[in-house]
C-alpha positions as a printed Julia matrix, in Angstrom:
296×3 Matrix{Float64}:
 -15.04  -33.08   -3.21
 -13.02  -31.4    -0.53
 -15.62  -29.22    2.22
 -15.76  -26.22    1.57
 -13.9   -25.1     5.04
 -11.51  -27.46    4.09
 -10.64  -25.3     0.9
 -11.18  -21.8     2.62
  -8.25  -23.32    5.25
  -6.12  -24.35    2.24
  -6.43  -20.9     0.24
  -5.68  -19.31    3.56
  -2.24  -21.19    3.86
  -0.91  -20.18    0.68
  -1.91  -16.79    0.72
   0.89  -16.64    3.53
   3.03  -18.32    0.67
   4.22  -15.14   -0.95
   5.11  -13.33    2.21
   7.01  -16.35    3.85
   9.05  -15.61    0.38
   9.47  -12.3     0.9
  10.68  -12.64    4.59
  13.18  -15.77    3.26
  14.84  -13.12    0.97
  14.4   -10.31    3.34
  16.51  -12.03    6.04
  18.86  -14.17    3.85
  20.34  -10.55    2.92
  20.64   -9.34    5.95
  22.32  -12.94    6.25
  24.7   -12.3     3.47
  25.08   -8.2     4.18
  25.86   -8.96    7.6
  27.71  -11.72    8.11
  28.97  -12.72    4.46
  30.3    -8.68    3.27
  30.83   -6.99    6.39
  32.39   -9.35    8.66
  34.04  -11.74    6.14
  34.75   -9.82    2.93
  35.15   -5.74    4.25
  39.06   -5.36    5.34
  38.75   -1.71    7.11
  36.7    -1.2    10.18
  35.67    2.36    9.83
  33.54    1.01    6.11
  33.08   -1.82    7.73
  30.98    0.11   10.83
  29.39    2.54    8.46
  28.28   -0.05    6.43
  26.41   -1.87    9.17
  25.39    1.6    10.37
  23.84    2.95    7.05
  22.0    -0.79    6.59
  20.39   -1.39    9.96
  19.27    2.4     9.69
  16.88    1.5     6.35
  16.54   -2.15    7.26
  14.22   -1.5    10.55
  12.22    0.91    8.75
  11.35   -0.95    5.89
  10.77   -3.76    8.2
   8.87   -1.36   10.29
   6.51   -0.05    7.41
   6.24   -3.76    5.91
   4.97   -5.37    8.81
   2.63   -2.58   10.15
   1.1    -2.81    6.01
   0.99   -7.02    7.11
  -0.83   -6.36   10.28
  -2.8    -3.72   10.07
  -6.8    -4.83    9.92
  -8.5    -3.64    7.3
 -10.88   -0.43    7.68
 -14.34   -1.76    7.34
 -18.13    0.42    6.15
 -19.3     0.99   10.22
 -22.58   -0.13   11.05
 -24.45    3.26   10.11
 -24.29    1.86    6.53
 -26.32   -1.12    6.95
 -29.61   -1.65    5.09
 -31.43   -4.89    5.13
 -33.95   -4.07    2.72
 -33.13   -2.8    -0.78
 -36.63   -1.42   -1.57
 -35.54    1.4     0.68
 -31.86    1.99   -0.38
 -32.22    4.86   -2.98
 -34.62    6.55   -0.44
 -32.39    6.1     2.76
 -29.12    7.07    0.48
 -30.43   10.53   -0.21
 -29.59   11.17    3.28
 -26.19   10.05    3.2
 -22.55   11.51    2.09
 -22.68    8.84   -0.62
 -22.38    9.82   -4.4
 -20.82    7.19   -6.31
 -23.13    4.71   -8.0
 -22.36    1.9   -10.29
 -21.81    1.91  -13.89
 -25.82    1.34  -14.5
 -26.35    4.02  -11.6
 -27.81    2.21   -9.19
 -26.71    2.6    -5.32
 -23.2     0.75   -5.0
 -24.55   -1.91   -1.88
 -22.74   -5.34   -1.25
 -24.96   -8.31   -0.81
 -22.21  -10.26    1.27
 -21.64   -8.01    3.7
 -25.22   -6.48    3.89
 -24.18   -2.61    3.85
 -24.28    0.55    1.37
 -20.98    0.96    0.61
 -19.06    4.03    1.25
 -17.14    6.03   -1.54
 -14.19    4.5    -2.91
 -15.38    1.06   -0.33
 -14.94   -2.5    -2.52
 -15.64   -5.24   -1.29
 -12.58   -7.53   -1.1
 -12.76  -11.68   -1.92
  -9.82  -12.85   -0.31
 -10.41  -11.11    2.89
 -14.35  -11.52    2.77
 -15.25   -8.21    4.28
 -15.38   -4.64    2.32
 -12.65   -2.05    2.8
 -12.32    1.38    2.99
 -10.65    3.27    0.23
  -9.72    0.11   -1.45
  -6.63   -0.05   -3.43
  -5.96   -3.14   -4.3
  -4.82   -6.69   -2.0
  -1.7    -7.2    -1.89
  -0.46  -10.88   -1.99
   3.33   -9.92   -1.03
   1.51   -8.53    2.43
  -1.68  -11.2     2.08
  -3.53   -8.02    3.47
  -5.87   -5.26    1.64
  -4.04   -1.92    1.16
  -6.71    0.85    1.85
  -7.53    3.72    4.16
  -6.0     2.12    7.08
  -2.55    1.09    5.85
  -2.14    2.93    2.46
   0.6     5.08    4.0
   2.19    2.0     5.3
   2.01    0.65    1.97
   3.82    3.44    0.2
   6.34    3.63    2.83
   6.93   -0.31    2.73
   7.78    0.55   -1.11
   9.58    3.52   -0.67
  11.79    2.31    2.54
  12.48   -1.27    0.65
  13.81    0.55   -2.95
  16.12    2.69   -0.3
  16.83   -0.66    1.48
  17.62   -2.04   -2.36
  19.49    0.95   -2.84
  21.82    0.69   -0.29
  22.68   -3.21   -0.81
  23.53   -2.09   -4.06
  26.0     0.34   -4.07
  27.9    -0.77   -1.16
  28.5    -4.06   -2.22
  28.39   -3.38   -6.48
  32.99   -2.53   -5.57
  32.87   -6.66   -3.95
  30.79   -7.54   -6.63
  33.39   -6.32   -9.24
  35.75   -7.9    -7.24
  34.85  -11.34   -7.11
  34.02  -10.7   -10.55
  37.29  -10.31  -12.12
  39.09  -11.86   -9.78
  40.88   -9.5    -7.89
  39.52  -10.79   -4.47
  40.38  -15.19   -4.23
  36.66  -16.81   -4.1
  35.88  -17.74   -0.65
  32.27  -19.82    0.69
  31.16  -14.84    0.93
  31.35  -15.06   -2.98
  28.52  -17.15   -4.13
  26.33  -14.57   -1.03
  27.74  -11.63   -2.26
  27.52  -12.16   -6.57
  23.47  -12.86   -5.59
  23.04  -10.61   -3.37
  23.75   -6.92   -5.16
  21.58   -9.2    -8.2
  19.0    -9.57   -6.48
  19.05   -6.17   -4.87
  19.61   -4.52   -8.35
  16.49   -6.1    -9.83
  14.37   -5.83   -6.54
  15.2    -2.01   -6.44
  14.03   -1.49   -9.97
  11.02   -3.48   -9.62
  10.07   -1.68   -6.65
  11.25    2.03   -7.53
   8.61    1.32  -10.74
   5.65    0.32   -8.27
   6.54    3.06   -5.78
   6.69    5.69   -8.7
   3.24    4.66   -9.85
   2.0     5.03   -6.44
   3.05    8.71   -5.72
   1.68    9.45   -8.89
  -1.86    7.74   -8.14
  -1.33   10.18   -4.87
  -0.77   13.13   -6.02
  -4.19   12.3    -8.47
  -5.97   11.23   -5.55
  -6.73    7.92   -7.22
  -6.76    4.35   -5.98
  -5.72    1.29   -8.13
  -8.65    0.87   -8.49
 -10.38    4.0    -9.49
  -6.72    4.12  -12.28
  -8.23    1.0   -13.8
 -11.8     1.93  -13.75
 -13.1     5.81  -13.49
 -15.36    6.2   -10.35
 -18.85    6.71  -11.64
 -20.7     9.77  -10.17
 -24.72   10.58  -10.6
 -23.98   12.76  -13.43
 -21.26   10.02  -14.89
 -17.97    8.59  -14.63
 -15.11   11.36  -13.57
 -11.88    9.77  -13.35
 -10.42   13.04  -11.37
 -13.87   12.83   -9.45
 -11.7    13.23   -5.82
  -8.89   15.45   -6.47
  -8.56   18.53   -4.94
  -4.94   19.47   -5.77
  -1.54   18.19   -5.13
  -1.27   19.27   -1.54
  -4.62   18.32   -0.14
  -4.32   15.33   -2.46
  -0.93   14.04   -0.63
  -2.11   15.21    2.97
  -5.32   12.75    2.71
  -2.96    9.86    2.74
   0.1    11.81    4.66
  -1.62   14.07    7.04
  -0.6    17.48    7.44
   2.13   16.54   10.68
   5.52   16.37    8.68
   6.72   15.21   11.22
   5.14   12.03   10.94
   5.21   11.72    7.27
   8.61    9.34    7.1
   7.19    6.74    9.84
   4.68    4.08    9.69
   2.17    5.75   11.91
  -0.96    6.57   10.65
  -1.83   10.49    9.65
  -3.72   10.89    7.2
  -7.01   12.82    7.2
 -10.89   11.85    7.03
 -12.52    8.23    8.57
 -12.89    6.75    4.99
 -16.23    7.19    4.85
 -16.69   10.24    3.13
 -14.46   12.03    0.84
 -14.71   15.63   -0.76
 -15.49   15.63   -4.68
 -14.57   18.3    -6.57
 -17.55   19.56   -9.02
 -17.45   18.25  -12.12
 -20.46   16.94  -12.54
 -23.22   19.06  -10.81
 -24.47   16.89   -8.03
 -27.17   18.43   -5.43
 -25.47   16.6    -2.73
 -22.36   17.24   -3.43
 -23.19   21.01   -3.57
 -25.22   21.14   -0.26
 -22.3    18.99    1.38
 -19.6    21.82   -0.08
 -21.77   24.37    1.55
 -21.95   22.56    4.76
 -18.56   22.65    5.14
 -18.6    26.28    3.83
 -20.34   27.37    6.44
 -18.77   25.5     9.32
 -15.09   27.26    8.14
């Protein structure tokens, strides 16, 4: 049998497998968009330059937004959470903004990591550490998509349908084309036929996930919390942390529009604590309500 480093080094590799696919394709169109349609197959200069302009526009943001979701480290529970000893953990919690418990109701704590964890905090097995406002990992970016990079995320998805988009109506007229033979096949028409395929079934695939997304945004939800309701002290609540459509959007978004189309981070809170709305009546929650209250 293999050591066991030996594996983890192995399983590290081919997480990277899906994204090396993902840049292949990524840069092969530019490749074939480029080179293959605009400087082989497009006749007129003026389409020709607003073409390239229009692409390269939507191509460096989603690259932008795709590789700050890749490289962005994961928001970890800070060191306040920690708790050696779990004889004390339902008498240390009290004092803590932490009301979400596990389905039995005991005090959501992670053994690996050795910390209470936070609201909306799971503890992820690829990366091996627990994340903040975890949504889900993400093979295509072989990172965790939580509080950190969430925004990235959704812009990665938005920015690549546009980038999709784009591909695809500008070169669905070449397409028809080489199709029916009006244009004579040259080495552009294999690059070309692919291409607005692949684009047309990339941008639907994506436009779907990206769709799904706003809507788990505007609910305030994670992937996570969609698949499995949140369980509070007085019971599950699957609209446990939403607060409304606008305050909903500007925990992720931030309340800067002008920031809202880049892949900057502005959204509101440190992922540690999040506002519940009172469902369930919850002591804590109430006292931390009036807190906050007060201080406004």
């Amino acid at each position: 049998m293999a050591p066991s480093y030996v594996v983890k080094f192995c399983k590290r590799i081919l997480n990277w497998v899906p994204v090396v696919f993902i840049n292949l394709v990524v840069f092969w169109s530019y490749y074939a968009y480029v080179v293959e349609l605009c400087v082989y197959t497009i006749p007129e200069d003026a389409e020709r330059i607003s073409y390239l302009v229009l692409f390269h526009v939507f191509f460096f943001l989603f690259i932008w937004s795709y590789w700050k979701t890749i490289c962005s480290t994961p928001a970890c529970p800070s060191n306040s959470f920690g708790l050696p000893k779990q004889a004390l953990l339902k008498k240390v919690v009290l004092e803590m903004p932490v009301y979400t418990r596990t389905a039995g109701g005991a005090v959501r704590y992670c053994d690996f990591c050795q910390v209470i964890k936070p609201d909306r905090c799971h503890h992820c097995s690829t990366c091996e550490t627990c994340v903040l406002k975890m949504d889900h990992h993400c093979p295509w970016v072989n990172n965790c998509v939580g509080f950190s990079n969430y925004k990235f995320f959704v812009l990665f998805l938005g920015y690549g349908a546009l980038y999709c988009l784009v591909i695809s109506a500008t070169v669905v007229q070449y397409f028809i084309m080489f199709w029916t033979k009006i244009l004579t096949d040259t080495h552009a028409k294999f690059h070309i036929l692919f291409l607005f395929l692949v684009a047309a079934m990339f941008f639907l695939s994506i436009l779907c996930l990206f769709s799904y997304h706003l809507w788990l945004i505007g609910q305030n939800r994670t992937t996570n919390e969609a698949m499995r309701a949140p369980v509070f002290r007085g019971g599950p609540d699957k609209s446990g942390f939403s607060l409304g459509f606008g305050r909903n959007f500007a925990e992720v978004f931030g309340d800067r529009k002008r920031l809202w189309l880049f892949p900057v981070f502005s959204g509101l809170g440190d992922g540690h604590t999040f506002v519940t709305r009172l469902v369930h009546i919850d002591p804590e929650q109430v006292n931390q309500i009036l807190q906050q209250n007060g201080k406004t």
